[in-house]
N, C-alpha and C positions, 0 to 999 in steps of 0.2 A: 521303144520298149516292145519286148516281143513275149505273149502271155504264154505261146506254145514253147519259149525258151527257156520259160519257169517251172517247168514241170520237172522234178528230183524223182524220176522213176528208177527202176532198181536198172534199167536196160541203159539211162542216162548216165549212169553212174561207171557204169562200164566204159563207156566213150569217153565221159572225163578224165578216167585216168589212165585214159592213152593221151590225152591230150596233157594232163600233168606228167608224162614221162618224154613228150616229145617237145615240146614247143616250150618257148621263153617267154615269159609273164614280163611286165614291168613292176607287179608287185605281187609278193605272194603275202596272204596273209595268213598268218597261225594264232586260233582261236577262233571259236564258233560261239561264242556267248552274244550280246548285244554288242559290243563296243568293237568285236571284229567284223561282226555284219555288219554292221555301220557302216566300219574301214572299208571292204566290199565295196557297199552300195555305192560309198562317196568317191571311192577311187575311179569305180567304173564309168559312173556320170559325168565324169571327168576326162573319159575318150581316155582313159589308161588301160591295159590288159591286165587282166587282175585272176588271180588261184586264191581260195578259199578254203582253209584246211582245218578239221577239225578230228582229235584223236577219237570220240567217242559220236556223240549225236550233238546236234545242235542245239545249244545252252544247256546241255548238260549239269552244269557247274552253276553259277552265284547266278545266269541269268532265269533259270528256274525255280529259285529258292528264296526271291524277296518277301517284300510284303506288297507288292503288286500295286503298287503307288508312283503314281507320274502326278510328282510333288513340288514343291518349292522350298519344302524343310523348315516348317513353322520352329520345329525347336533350336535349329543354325541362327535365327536372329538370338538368342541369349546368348551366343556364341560372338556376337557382330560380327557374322560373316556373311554382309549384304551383297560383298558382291556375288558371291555363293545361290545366294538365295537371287536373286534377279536373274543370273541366269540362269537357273533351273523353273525360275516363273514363266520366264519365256520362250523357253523351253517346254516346260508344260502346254502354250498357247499355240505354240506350232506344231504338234503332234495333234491337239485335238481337234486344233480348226484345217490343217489343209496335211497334214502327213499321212495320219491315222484313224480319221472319227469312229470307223466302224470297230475301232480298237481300244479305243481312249474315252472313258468316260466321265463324265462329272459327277463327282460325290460330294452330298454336304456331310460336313462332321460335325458333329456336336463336342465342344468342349464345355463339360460342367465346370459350375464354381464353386469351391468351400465355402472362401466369405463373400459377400455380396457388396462391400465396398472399394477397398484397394484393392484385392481382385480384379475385380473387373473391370476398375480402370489400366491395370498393369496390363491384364491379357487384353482387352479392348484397345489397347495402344500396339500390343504386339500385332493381333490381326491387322487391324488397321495400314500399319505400318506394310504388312503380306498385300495385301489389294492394293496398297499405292505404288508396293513398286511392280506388283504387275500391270497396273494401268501405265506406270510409267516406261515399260518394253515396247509399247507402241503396236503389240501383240494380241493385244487381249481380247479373246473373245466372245466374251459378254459371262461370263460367269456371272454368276449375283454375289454384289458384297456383302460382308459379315453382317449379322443380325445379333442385338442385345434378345435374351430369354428371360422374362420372368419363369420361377421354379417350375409352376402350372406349365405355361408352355413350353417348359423343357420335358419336362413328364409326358407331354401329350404325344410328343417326337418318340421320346425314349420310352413309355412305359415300363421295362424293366428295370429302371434306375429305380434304388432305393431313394423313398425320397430326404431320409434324409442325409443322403448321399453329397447333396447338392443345394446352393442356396438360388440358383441359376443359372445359365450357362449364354455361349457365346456360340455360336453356328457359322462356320463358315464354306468356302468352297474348295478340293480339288481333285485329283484325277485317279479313279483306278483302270487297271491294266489285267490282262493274262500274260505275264510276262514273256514264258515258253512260247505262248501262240506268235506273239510280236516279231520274235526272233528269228521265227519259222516263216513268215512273211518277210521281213526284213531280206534272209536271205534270199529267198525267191524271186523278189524284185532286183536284188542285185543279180540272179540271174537272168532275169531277164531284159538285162542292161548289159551282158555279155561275159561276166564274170563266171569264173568255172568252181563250182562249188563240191567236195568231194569231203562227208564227215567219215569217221571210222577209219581215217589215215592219220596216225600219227609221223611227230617228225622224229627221228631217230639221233639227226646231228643234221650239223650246218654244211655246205660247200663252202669252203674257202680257195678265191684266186689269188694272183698275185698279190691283191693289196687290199682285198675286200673280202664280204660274202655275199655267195654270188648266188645262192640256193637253199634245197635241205633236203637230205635224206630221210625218204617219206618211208613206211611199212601200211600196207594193209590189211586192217587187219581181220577182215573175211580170210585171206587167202594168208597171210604171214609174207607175201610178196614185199619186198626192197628196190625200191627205185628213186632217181634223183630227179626234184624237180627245179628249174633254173630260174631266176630272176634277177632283174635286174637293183633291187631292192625288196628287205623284207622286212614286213612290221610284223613283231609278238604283241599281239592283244590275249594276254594270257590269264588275266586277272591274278587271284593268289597263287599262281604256280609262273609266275613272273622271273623270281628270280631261278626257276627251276631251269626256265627254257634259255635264260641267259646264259646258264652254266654250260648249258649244249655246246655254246658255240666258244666255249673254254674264256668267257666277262663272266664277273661277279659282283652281282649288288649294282647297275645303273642307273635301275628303280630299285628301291627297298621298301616292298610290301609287309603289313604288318598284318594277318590275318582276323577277324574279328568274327565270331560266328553268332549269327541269328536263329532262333528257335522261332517257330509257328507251331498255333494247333489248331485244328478244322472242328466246327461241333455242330450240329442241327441248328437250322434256323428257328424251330420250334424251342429252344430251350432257354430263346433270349427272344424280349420283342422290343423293334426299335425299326424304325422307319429311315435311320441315318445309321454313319458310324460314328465313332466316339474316339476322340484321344483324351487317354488319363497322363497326367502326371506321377512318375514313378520315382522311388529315391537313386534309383540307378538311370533313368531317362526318360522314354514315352513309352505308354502301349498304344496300339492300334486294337478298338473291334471293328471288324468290317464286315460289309455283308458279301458272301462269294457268291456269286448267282442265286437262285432261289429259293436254294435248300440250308445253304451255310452259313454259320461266319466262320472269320479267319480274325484269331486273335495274335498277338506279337506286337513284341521284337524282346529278345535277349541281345546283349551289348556284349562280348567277354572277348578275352584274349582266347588266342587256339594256337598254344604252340606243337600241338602234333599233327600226323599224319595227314595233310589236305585230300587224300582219294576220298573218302567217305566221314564227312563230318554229321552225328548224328544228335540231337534232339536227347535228352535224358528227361531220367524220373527229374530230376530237380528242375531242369527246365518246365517239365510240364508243373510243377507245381507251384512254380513261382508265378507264372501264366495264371493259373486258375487263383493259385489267392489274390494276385494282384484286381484280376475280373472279381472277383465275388467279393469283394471292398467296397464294392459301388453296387451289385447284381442285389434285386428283389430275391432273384431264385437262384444259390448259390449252384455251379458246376462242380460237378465228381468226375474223378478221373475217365469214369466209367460212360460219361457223354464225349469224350474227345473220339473221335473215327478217325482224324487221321494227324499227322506230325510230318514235319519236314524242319531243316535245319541248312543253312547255307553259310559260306566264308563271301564275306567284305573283306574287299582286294584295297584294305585303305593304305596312303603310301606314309609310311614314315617317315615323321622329323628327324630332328637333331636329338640323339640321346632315347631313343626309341627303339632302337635296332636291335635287335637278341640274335645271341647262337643257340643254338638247339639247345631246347629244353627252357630256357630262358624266359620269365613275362615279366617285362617294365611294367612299375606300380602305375604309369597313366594309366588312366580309364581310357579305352578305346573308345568310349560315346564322344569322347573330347578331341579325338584325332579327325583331323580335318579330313571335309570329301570333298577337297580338290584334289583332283588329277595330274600325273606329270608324264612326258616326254622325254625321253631321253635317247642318245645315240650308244648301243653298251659298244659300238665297234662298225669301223665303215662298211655300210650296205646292209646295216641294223638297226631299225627303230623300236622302240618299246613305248608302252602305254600303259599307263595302270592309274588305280585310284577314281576317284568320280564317282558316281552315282548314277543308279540307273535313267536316270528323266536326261540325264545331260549327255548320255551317251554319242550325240551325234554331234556335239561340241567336239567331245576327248577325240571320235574321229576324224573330223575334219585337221584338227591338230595334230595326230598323226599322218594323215598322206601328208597333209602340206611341211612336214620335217621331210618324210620321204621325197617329197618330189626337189626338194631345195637340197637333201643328201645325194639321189643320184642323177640330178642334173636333168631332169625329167622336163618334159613341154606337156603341161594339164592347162584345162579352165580350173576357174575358180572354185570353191566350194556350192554345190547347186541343191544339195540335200534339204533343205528348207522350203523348197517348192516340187519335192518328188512327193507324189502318193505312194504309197505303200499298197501292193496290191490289195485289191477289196476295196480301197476307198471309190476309184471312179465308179462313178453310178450306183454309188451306194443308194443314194434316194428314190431313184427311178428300181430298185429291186425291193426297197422296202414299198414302195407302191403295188406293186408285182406282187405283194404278200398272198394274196387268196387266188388270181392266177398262178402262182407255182405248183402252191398246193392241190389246185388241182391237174395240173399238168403229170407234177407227180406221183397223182396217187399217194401224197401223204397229208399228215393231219396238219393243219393251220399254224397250231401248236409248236410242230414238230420244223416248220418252214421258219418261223420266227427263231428258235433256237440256232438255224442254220444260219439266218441271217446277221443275231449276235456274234456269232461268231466267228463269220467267212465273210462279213459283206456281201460284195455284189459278187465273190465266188462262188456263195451259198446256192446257185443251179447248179454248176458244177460236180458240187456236194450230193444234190437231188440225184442228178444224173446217173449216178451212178446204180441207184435204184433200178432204173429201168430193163436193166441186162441182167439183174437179179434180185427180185422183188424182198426177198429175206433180207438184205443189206436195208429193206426199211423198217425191220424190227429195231427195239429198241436195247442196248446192253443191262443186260440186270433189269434192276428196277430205276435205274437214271433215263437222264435228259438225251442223252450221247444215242446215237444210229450207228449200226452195225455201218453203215456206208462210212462213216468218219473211220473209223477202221482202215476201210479201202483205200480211201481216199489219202490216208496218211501215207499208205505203202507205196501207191500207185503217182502221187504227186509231190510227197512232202516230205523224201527222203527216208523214212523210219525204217529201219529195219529189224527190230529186236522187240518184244513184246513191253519191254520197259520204255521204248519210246513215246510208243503208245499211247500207254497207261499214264505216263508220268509227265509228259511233256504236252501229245496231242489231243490228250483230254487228258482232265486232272482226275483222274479216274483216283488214281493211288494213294490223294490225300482226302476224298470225297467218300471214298466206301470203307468199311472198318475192315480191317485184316489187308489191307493194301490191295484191297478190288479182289480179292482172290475170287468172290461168285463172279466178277465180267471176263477176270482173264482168260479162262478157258475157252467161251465164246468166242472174245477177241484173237487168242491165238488159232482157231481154226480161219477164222475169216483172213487172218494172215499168211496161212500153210498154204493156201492155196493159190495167192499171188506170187511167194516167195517161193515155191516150191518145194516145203518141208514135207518130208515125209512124217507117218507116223511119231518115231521114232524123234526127230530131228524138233517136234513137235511138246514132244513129252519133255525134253531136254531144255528147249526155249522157255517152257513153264514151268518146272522144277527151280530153272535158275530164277525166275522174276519171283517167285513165291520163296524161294529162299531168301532171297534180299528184303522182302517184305516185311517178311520174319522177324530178321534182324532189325530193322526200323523199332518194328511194337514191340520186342525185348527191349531195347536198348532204352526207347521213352518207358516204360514199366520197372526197367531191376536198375538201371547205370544211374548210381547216385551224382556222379561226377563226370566232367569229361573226360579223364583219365581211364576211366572205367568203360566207359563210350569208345573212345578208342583202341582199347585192348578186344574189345568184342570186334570190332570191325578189321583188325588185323589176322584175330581168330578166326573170321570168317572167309576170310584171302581179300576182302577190300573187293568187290568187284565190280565196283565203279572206277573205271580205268580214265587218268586225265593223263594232260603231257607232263 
């Protein structure tokens, strides 16, 4: 593994795609979310040559928009779908103990009780049941198991639970994430495993040889350039625009995704107090409060069918209100629209059954809470793999099960799947830089404070991070009034691929769901600190911030006036949609 071959500079990017217009892959992969970085990483571990394409920025799409949970899906057991649920436990075990720790954290959750007899024996059977069969992955690594609450000490956790909210509760363990950030490592380690990574290229169409496909006609879209790049097999990890990119290559429907879109909203950590998160039982599913680092929570999830336009799926008034009254059911101090800062909405790529499948326009009376997150594989056509479905925590499951279709479709000589024993950059010597905590800081001339922030969330890259201070001490200011250094800025441009002020904001710091008005006071900041990596002029300057502030715009319209989804995506169509997917 080579750290200097993980570096996504704007100068790398250039080289890459002479190298995707010259040279032959054994896989190329299309989709830049989690489950194609994945593909990536696992294919490259595997001594295969591997292209990595994505049409916008990396996780642009569903892997930016969860609810930031590396889960095991306490509510899938009322579903009996154990085996679902075990591997997504062990799944969870393997990210936090040797893939990802600097990434992957443990949360406990609090679930309140109504009644305090069958209750609790029903969900104390269901936890119970989540801890044994993560003890039973042979993974586990040491989380603490569930705990019964008298109400007292559930109040004492919660505080802002009404108390009579609740007759007690049940506490238990699992994992949250920065989704975007994950992604953004993910890929970097698979470059730095040899794989050639190149986002802001879409595919245009497929190569077809004699008897296969053998490629795809990429566009980039800096320049509007067209070039073909070759492989010997290719996997679509394209989540909800699945059946889009199959259509490229003239298959239809191999997988049949059924879209399902999620609502979040972001609100001051001052406005709720609570030492955990909390899952409530809703009559449509679960919500999540969580806490988002030290300022926030993050409340969600909306369950619903989305049968329009997948470029920009957004968040409405009714979303956000169904959120807040579901929260202020249980809430001491009920939330007003007027505490939400920020909203995001995302499409679950879930794969549909038998009798599920609509044409346009169309939504099956299922409840999509009920449609399953297993994942499927499919061939739409030789020298074609597709992957859809699953859930974010298993993502490296649905990959391994894609290259291993590929390598068995084009006759391929790999090792085995080895992804369960790769770190993901940051992790090695994570301990020995959290030791290093008041040496860095003074190394770099920054605050103590400011070193630990880095280390949440770079691991043992977070010098790297510092470093960049040094050649210009302003980059150790801080954006706005957050946690974020003008250096993370830098460092997003200069390492981690971002080219657009939206990447930024929205991906490499969650700037856009953390500040009200979509960061409009950091953006400005941030797009200078970017002009002059990227080389914008004035001009070029003013245009990259007009468009992220309009799009922002659009966001806090659409959660304020669209009573509907209908109405959410009429605005987003009226706007030109300019979140561009394949």
């Amino acid at each position: 593994m080579s750290t200097i071959a993980s570096v996504l500079s704007p100068e790398r990017r250039q080289a890459d795609l002479e190298r995707l217009a010259t040279e032959e892959f054994d896989v190329l992969v299309v989709g830049g979310g989690v489950t194609g970085a994945g593909a990536a990483l696992d294919a490259a571990t595997r001594g295969l040559s591997v292209a990595l394409v994505e049409a916008t920025d990396w996780a642009v799409g569903t892997s930016s928009r969860s609810s930031k949970l590396v889960h095991g899906g306490l509510r899938y057991l009322q579903m009996l779908d154990f085996h679902l649920v075990r591997e997504a436990l062990r799944e969870r075990s393997i990210l936090l103990g040797r893939v990802a720790p600097h990434l992957v954290r443990p949360l406990p959750v609090l679930y309140p009780l109504q009644r305090p007899f069958f209750e609790r024996a029903y969900v104390g059977a269901g936890v119970a049941l989540y801890d044994l069969l993560a003890f039973s992955t042979g993974t586990n690594r040491g989380l603490p198991w569930h705990r019964h609450l008298s109400r007292r000490r559930a109040l004492e956790m919660a505080p802002g639970l009404r108390r009579d909210s609740l007759a007690g509760a049940v506490v238990y363990y699992d994992c949250q994430v920065d989704d975007a950030r994950y992604v953004v490592e993910l890929v970097r380690t698979a470059a730095s495993y040899g794989a050639v990574p190149v986002s802001g290229t879409a595919v245009e169409g497929f190569l077809h040889g004699p008897k296969r496909v053998v490629g795809a006609t990429l566009r980039d879209a800096e320049t509007g350039r067209c070039f073909e790049v070759h492989a010997r097999v290719t996997i679509l990890a394209t989540g909800p625009w699945t059946e889009e990119t199959e259509a490229l290559a003239g298959k239809e429907r191999a997988v049949r995704v059924r879209p399902s879109k999620g609502a979040h909203v972001v609100v001051p950590r001052d406005r709720f107090e609570a030492g955990c998160g909390i899952i409530l039982r809703t009559e449509r599913s679960v919500l999540f409060v969580l806490p988002w680092g030290k300022r926030h929570w993050l409340i969600g999830t909306t369950d619903t069918d989305w049968p329009y336009s997948k470029r920009w799926p957004l968040a409405t008034a009714a979303d956000v209100a169904y959120i807040l009254s579901e929260f202020n059911s249980v809430a001491e101090h009920p939330l007003a629209p007027n505490d939400v800062v920020g909203v995001y909405a995302g499409l679950r790529p879930l794969v549909a059954g038998q009798g599920v499948v609509r044409g346009p326009g169309e939504v099956s009376g299922e409840d999509t809470a009920r449609v399953s997150r297993e994942h499927a594989v499919a061939e739409p056509a030789p020298g074609l793999v597709a992957v859809s479905g699953g859930k974010y925590t298993t993502y490296r499951v649905m990959a391994a099960d894609a290259v291993d279709a590929a390598v068995r479709e084009a006759g391929l000589h790999a090792l085995a799947c080895r992804t369960a024993r790769v770190p993901l950059l940051g992790a090695r010597g994570l301990e020995q830089a959290r030791a290093r905590l008041a040496a860095l800081a003074s190394e770099h001339r920054l605050p103590p404070a400011s070193v630990e922030h880095l280390l949440d969330r770079y691991g043992s890259l977070a010098p790297e991070v510092a470093s960049c201070v040094a050649s210009s001490p302003a980059l150790g200011e801080r954006l706005g009034e957050s946690d974020y250094l003008k250096a993370e800025v830098a460092y997003a441009v200069s390492h981690e691929g971002a080219r657009h002020l939206d990447d930024v904001l929205s991906r490499r710091t969650r700037l856009a769901i953390e500040e009200p008005g979509g960061a409009a006071t950091s953006a400005r900041e941030a797009a200078e600190v970017m002009a002059g990596l990227l080389g914008w002029d004035e001009t070029a300057l003013e245009a990259e911030l007009s468009r992220y502030l309009a799009g922002a715009k659009l966001v806090a319209a659409a959660a304020s006036e669209a009573r509907d989804d209908a109405e959410a995506a009429r605005m987003a169509e009226a706007y030109g949609a300019p979140l561009e997917v394949p």
